[in-house]
Residue, then its C-alpha position, 0 to 999 in steps of 0.5 A: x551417771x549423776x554426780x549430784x546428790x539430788x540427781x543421784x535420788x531423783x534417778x533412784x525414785x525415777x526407778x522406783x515410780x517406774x516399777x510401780x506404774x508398770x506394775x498398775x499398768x500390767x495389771x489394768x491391761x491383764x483385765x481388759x484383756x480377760x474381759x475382752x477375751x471372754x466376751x469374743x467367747x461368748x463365755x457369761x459376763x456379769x456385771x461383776x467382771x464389769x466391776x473388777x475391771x473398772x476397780x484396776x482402771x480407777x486405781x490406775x487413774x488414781x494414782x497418774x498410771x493414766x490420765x483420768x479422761x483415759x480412764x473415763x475413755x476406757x470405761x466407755x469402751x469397755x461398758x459399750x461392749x459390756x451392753x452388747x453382749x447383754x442386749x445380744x443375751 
């Protein structure tokens, strides 16, 4: 445990950023995995699923949950599959 006071805040707000980037993350990953998932299915994707899921990954990048050329990497990757399924339907 700290025993300096700016420690002992450093170790709250540590904990407090921690809770909150988790949440971000849990969320970006949730809808990813949603959209991937429906693809695999070969359920309709439209390009609103498309944007839902490029709002959570641009808010994660917005606020440092991830780096911005890991967001831009994940976006790639997503939208490339986003084109196959629509060139496949």
């Amino acid at each position: 445990m700290p025993i300096i006071k700016s420690a002992k805040k450093a170790m709250r707000r540590s904990a407090v950023l921690h809770e909150r980037n988790s949440e971000f993350k849990l969320r970006m990953k949730m809808a990813i995995k949603k959209f991937i998932k429906n693809v695999a299915k070969w359920e309709a994707v439209s390009f609103d699923d498309l944007k839902k899921v490029y709002k959570f990954v641009d808010k994660c990048a917005k606020v440092w949950v991830i780096k911005k050329k890991t967001a831009a990497r994940k976006k790639s990757r997503i939208s490339r599959l986003f084109n196959t399924v629509q060139k496949k339907a």
